[in-house]
N, C-alpha and C positions, 0 to 999 in steps of 0.2 A: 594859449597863444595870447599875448598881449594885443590889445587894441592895436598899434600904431604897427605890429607885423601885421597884422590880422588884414590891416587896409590897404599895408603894402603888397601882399600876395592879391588881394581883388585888383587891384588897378596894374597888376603885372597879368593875369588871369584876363581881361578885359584890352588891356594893349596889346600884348601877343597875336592876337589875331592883325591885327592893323599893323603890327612890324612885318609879318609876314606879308602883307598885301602890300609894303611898302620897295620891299626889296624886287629890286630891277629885277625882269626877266629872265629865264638862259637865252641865251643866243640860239636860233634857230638849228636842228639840224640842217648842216647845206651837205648834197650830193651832187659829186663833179665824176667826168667820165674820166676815167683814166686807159691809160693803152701800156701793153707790157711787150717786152719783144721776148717770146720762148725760146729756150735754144735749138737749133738746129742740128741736121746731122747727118751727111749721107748714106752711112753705115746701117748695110741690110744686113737679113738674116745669112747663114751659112749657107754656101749649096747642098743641097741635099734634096730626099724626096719629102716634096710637100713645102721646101722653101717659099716657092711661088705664093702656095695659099696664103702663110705667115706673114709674107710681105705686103702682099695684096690686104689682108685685112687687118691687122696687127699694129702695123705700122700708122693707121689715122689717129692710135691713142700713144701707141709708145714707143719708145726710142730703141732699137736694139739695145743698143748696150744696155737699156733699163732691163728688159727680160732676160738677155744672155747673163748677166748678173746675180740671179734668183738662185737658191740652192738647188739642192740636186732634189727632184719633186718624183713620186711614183706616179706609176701612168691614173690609178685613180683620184690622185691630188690635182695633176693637170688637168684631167678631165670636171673636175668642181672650182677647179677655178678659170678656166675657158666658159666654163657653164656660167658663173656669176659675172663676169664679163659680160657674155650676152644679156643674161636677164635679169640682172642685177643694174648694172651698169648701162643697161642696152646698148651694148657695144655693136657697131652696124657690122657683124660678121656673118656672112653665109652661112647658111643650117648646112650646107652640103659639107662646108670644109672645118667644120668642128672637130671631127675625127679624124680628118687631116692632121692640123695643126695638133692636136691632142696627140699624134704616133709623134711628130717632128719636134715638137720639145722635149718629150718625153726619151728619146734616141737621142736629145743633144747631151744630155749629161744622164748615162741610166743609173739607175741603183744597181745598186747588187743583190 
């Protein structure tokens, strides 16, 4: 390496740091509230037995039409995903009407 590179990389080696300390800040992260309007929906579940329950607890997370929409599930498919709901999810649904809701979607579209 010739001298005059040689002196050139030291005082590139030795400025670096100071270009680094020179260059402006980032800009702070800023956090602002924001508000969303969800969509709405009157739309319950079917009548049938065990409607009631599905409405009553079903309905604080999801929209009928979201669930009436779901393929067609075996009754032990419903039942592990009503399960992850509650204890997954901690979905606020009655221990009583698990199996409720578990027969009522399960009769809304059966398998064969």
């Amino acid at each position: 390496m010739t001298p005059i590179r040689s002196a050139a990389l030291s005082v590139a080696l030795i400025l670096s740091p100071l270009v680094a300390l020179a260059a402006p800040a980032p800009e702070p992260m800023r956090f602002t509230s924001q508000s969303i309007e969800m969509p709405t929906s009157d739309r319950i579940f079917p009548d049938g037995p065990g409607a009631e329950a599905v409405n009553n607890n079903c309905l604080a997370c999801h929209s009928a039409g979201m669930v009436l929409t779901q393929p067609k599930l075996t009754k032990a498919q419903w039942t592990e995903t009503v399960n992850k709901m509650v204890h997954i999810y901690k979905a606020p649904v009655d221990q009583a009407d698990v199996q409720t809701i578990v027969d009522y979607l399960t009769a809304l579209k059966p398998t064969p």
